[in-house]
C-alpha positions in Angstrom: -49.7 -30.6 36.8 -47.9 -28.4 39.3 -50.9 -26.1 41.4 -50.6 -22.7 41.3 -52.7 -21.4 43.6 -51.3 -19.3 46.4 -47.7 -18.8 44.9 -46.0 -15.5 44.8 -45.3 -13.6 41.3 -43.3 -10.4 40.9 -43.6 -9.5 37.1 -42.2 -6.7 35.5 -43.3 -4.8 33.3 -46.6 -5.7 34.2 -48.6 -2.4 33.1 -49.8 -3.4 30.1 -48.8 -5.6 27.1 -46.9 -9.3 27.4 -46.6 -8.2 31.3 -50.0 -7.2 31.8 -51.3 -10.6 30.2 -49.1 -12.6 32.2 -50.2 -11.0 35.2 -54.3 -11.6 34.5 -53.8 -14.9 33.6 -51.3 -15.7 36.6 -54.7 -14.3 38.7 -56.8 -16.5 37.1 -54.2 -19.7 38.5 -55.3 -18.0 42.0 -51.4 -16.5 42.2 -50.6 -14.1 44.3 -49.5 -11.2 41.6 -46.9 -8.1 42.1 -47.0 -5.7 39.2 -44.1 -4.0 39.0 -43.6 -1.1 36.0 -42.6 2.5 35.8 -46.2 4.2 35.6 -48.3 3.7 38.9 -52.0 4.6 36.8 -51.2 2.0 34.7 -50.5 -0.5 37.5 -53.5 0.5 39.5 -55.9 -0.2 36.6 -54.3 -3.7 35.8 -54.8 -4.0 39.4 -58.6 -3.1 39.6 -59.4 -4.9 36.8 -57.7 -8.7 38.6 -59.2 -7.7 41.8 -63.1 -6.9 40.1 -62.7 -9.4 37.7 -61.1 -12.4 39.6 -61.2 -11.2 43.3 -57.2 -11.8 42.8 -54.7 -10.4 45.7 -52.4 -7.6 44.1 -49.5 -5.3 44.7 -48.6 -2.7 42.8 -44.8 -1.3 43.4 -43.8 1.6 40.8 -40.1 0.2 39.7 -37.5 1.0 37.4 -35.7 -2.0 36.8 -32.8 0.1 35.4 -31.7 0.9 39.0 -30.4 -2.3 41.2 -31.8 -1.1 44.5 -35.5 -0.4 42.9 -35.6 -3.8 42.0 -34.3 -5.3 45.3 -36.8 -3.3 47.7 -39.8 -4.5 44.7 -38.6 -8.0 46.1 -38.6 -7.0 49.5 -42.2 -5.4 49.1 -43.1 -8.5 47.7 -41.7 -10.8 50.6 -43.4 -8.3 53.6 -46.8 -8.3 51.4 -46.9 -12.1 50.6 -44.4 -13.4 52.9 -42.0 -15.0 50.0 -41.3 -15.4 46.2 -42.1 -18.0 44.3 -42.0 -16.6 40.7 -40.1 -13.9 38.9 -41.2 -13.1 35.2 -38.7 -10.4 33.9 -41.1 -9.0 31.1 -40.0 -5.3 31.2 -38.6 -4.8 27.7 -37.9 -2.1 25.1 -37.6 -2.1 21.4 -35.8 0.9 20.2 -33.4 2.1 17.3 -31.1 -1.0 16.9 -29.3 -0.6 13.6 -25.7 0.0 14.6 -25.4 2.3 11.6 -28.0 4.8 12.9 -25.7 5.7 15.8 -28.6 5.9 18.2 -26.0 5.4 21.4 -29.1 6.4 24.1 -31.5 3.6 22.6 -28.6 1.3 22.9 -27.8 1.8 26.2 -31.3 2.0 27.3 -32.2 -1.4 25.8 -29.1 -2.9 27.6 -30.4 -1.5 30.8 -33.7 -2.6 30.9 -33.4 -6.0 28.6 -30.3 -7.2 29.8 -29.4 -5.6 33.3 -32.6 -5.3 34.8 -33.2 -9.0 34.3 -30.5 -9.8 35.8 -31.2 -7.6 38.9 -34.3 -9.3 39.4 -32.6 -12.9 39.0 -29.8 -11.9 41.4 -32.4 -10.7 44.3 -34.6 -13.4 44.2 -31.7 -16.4 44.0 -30.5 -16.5 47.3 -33.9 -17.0 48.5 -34.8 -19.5 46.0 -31.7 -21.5 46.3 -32.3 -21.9 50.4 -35.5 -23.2 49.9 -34.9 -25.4 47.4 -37.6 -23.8 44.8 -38.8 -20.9 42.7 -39.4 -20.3 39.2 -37.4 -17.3 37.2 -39.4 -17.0 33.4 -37.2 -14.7 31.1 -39.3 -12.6 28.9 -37.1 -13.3 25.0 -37.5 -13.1 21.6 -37.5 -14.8 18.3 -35.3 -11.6 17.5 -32.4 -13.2 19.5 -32.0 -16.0 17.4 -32.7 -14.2 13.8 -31.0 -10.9 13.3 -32.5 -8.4 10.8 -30.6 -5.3 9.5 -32.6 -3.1 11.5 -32.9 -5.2 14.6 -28.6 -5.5 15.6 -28.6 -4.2 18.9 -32.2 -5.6 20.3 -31.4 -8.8 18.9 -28.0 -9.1 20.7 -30.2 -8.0 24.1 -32.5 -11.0 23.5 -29.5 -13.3 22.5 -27.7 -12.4 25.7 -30.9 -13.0 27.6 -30.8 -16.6 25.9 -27.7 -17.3 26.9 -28.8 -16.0 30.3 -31.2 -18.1 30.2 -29.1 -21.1 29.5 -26.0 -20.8 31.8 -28.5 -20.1 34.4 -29.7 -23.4 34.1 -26.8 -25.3 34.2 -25.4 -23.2 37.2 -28.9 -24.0 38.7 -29.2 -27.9 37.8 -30.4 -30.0 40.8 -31.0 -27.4 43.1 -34.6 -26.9 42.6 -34.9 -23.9 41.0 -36.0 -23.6 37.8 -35.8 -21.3 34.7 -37.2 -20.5 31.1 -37.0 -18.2 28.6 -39.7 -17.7 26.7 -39.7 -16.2 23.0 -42.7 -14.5 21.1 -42.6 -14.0 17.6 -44.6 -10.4 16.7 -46.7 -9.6 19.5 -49.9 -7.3 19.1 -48.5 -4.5 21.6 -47.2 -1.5 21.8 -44.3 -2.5 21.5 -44.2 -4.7 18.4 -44.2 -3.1 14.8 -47.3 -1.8 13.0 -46.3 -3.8 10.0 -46.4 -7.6 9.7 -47.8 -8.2 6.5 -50.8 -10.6 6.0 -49.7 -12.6 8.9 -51.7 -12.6 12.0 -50.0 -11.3 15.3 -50.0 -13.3 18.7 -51.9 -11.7 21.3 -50.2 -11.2 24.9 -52.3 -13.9 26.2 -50.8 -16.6 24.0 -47.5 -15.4 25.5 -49.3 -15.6 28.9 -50.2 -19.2 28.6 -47.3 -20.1 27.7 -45.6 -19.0 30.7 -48.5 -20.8 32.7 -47.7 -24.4 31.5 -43.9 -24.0 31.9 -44.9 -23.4 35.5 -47.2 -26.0 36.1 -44.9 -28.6 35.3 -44.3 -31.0 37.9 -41.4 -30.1 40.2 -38.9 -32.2 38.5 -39.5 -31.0 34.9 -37.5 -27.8 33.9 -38.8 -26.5 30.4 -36.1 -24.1 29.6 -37.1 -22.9 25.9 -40.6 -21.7 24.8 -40.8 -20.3 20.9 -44.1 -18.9 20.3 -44.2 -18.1 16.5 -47.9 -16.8 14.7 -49.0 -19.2 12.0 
């Protein structure tokens, strides 16, 4: 089991929810955590609480992963805080209207933003790095939605299917460099985010998500997990 303790993690969407949990129980490992989100209260409460709680080391960056350079200088704020990156989680996320039918052109283009694009700003300014050295772990925030498509869910599903195949040709392009990645994908998660109605079935909580993303990284080195589905009961 691969030790965590003094690696680097830039997570996004880290002010409350998945992101949030992922960033506690990163702490807890003893990683050094960067919380990056939009709201800077939010980020400075998450923060308190891992540096009260577990005496963890913390940086807060307000980000908008929707804009290219805001997510390159949160990576270079990471690097002149903790000296390098050894983790990117890309858990910033938005659920909006997604039935093609409803027309809601704004909500489309603002889940492609943020889903699809911001990821992919985060994986591009952390590679080079990652590849020179031979290690680093990117862990891509996905869904159950991308593989099962509901009639209201068309255009979020087809962000979390494109971060699948992300995901997927990432790791391929990436095979025997060192660098590993995963996608993880919750089923109904008890956040914000997630719908109010699920029936009699029980929601996850955020920290199931969380340790999740904990045991794909403590693999050993050689081991690449690449798929995680996290489903309630």
């Amino acid at each position: 089991m691969l030790n965590l303790q003094n690696k680097v993690a830039v997570i996004t969407g880290a002010s409350s929810g998945i992101g949030k949990a992922i960033a506690y129980e990163l702490a807890q490992q003893q990683v050094l955590v960067v919380l990056a989100g939009r709201d800077q209260s939010r980020l400075s409460n998450v923060a308190e609480t891992i540096k009260s709680e577990l005496n963890g080391r913390v940086l807060t960056v307000v980000t908008d992963v929707t804009k290219r350079e805001a997510v390159e200088q949160l990576i270079d704020q990471a690097k002149a805080e903790f000296g390098q990156v050894d983790i990117l989680v890309n858990s910033a996320g938005q659920m909006l209207s997604s039935a093609i039918t409803e027309g809601d052109v704004a909500a489309w283009e603002t889940m492609l933003d943020v889903n699809v694009k911001g990821s992919l700003y985060g994986i591009n300014a952390v590679l080079p790095d990652f590849k020179s050295r031979g290690a680093g772990h990117i862990i891509n925030i996905a869904s159950i939605s991308g593989f099962e498509v509901t009639k209201t869910s068309t255009m979020y599903s087809a962000t979390k299917a494109a971060l699948h195949s992300i995901t997927a040709g990432l790791e391929k392009e990436l095979a025997r460099t060192g660098v590993r990645v995963t996608s993880i994908s919750p089923g109904m998660v008890d956040t914000p985010l997630g719908s109010a109605d699920w029936g009699e079935r029980k929601k996850l909580e955020p920290k199931d998500i969380a340790e999740a993303v904990v045991y794909a990284l403590q693999q050993p080195a050689h081991v690449n997990v690449n798929e995680i589905t996290v489903r309630p009961v």
